[in-house]
C-alpha positions, 0 to 999 in steps of 0.5 A, a space after each residue: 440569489 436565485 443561483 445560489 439557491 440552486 447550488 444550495 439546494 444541488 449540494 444538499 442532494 449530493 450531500 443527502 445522496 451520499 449519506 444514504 449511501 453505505 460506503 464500504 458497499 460502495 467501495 466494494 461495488 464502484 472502487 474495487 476492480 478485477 479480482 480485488 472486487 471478491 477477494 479484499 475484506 476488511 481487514 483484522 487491525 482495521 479501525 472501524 470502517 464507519 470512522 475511516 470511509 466515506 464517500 465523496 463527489 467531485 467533477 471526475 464523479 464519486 470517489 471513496 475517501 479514506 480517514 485516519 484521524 487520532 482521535 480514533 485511536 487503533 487497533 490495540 496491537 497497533 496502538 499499544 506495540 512494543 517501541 510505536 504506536 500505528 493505525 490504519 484502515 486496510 483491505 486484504 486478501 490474506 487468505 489467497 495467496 498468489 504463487 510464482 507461476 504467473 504475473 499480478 497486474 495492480 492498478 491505483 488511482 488515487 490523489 491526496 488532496 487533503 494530506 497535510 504533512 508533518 516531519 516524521 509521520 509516514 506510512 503506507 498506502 499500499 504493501 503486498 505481503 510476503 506468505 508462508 501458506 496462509 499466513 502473513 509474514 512480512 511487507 515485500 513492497 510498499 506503496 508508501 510516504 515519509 514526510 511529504 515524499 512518495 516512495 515504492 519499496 522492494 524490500 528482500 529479508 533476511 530475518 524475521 523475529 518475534 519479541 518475547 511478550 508481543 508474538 502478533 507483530 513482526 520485525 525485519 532484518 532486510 535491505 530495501 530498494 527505495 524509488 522516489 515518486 514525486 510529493 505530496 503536492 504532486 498528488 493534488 490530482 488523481 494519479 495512477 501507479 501501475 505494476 507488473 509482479 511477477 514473484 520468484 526466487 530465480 532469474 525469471 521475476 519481473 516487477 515493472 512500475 508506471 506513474 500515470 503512463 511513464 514507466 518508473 522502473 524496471 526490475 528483473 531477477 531473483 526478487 523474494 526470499 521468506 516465503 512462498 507466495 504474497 498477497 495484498 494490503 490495500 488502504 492506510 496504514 500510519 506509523 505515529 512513533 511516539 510523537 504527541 497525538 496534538 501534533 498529529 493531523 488528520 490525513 485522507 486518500 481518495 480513491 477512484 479505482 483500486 484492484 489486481 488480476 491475473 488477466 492484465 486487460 482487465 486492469 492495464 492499458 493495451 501499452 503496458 500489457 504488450 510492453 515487454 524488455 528485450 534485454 532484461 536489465 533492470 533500470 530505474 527512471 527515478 531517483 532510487 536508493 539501497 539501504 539496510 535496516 533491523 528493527 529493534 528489540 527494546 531490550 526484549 529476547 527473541 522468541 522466534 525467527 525465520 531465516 533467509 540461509 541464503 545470499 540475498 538477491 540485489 538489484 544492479 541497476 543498469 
């Protein structure tokens, strides 16, 4: 009886601990790394970060969990897009865009132990954005789910256009490279995505992948085509279609460490930042797959579009 009482009473001061502490602040100060820790904001569609944040605490210390629940609905230009229907709670620098000179490292520890999933509910948990200045204009990459798989997506594109009536929210025609990282349920326990960017129009780009400590892939060469810097989106990001919101459950991702810089000591190991390829061909480790897709226009016009006047790149896998 005596035992039970102090785990009680243990538990109530984590809980009252925890509850006095301000979980964006915390986010900011405990989860964020590098240069992510200035330059990530809440960002603008984001459901309110007093719904979707909290803390946690577990054996491998504190932890930031992220929410996304129907019943707080969405941003109204999530919520009520033209075709579908999304929410999220995401970070962004979207006002520092990086240029091509010089590489990016990310670092992503994160589980998913409390993600149940259901047939034809995906989204993101992680996009580095495209730019045209300081404004955002398409997702490059992906960090994303579908189901109950894991993917990282580079995607090239060739148009983006804008319907008639809906001037805030993009569509793509683009072709996407697609590298299967596990399931689900293999993100029980925290696991770290790690990536080398290195952006660029020309044969010099470089875009590596680890999984915890095994590289996933390799990429190299022309790897950017709209635009003329990117930037980052990081948090969750679901696409809901139009499915019943009963249907819908509520998932989380907790987050030990998130962040990006252009020192890769300050967020790889010694190991990845000293890797480098001889012979520079690009190779996948994973199952990956190519694919094609053009959003629709639901029987609107196109009231703008931005072009690629060029070949796209493609990625030959060794």
């Amino acid at each position: 009886m005596k035992i039970i009482f102090v785990i009680l009473i243990t538990f109530l001061n984590f809980t009252l601990v925890n509850a006095k502490e301000n979980p964006y602040k915390f986010l900011k100060k405990e989860v964020l790394i590098g240069k992510a820790k200035k330059e990530l904001v809440n960002d603008t569609r984001s459901i309110s970060k007093k719904k979707a944040l909290s803390i946690i605490e577990d054996e491998n210390g504190k932890a930031i969990k992220i929410t996304l629940d129907t019943k707080f609905k969405g941003h109204k230009d999530d919520w009520e897009r033209t075709g579908e229907r999304n929410q999220r709670w995401e970070m962004a620098n979207a006002k520092k865009p990086r240029k091509f000179e010089k590489p990016t490292y990310v670092k992503y520890k994160f589980k998913l132990n409390e993600f149940p999933v259901k047939n034809n509910l995906g989204g993101s948990l992680f996009q580095v954005i495209a730019n045209k200045g300081n404004s955002r204009l398409l997702p490059w990459m992906k960090f994303q789910y579908s189901d109950n798989r894991l993917a990282h997506q580079i995607n090239f594109t060739k148009e983006v256009f804008y319907l008639q009536g809906d001037p805030d929210n993009s569509n793509f025609d683009k072709i996407g490279y697609k590298f299967y990282l596990g399931y689900v349920e293999d993100y029980k326990d925290y696991r770290t995505l790690s990536l080398k960017i290195l952006a660029s129009k020309k044969e010099n780009g470089e875009i590596i992948g680890w999984l915890d400590d095994k590289r996933i892939f390799e990429v190299y060469g022309p790897n950017f085509t709209i635009g003329n810097g990117y930037t980052f989106k990081w948090g969750f990001y679901r696409w809901l279609e139009q499915m019943s919101l009963e249907t819908i459950p509520t998932q989380s991702v907790t987050v030990k460490e998130f962040g990006f810089s252009d020192k890769c000591e300050e967020i790889l190991d010694q190991e990845k930042c000293s890797y480098s390829s001889d012979i520079k061909d690009s190779v996948s480790y994973v199952r990956f797959k190519k694919s094609f897709w053009r959003d629709k226009t639901h029987g609107k016009k196109i009231s703008k579009s931005i072009k690629w006047k060029k070949p796209l790149p493609e990625i030959k896998m060794k």
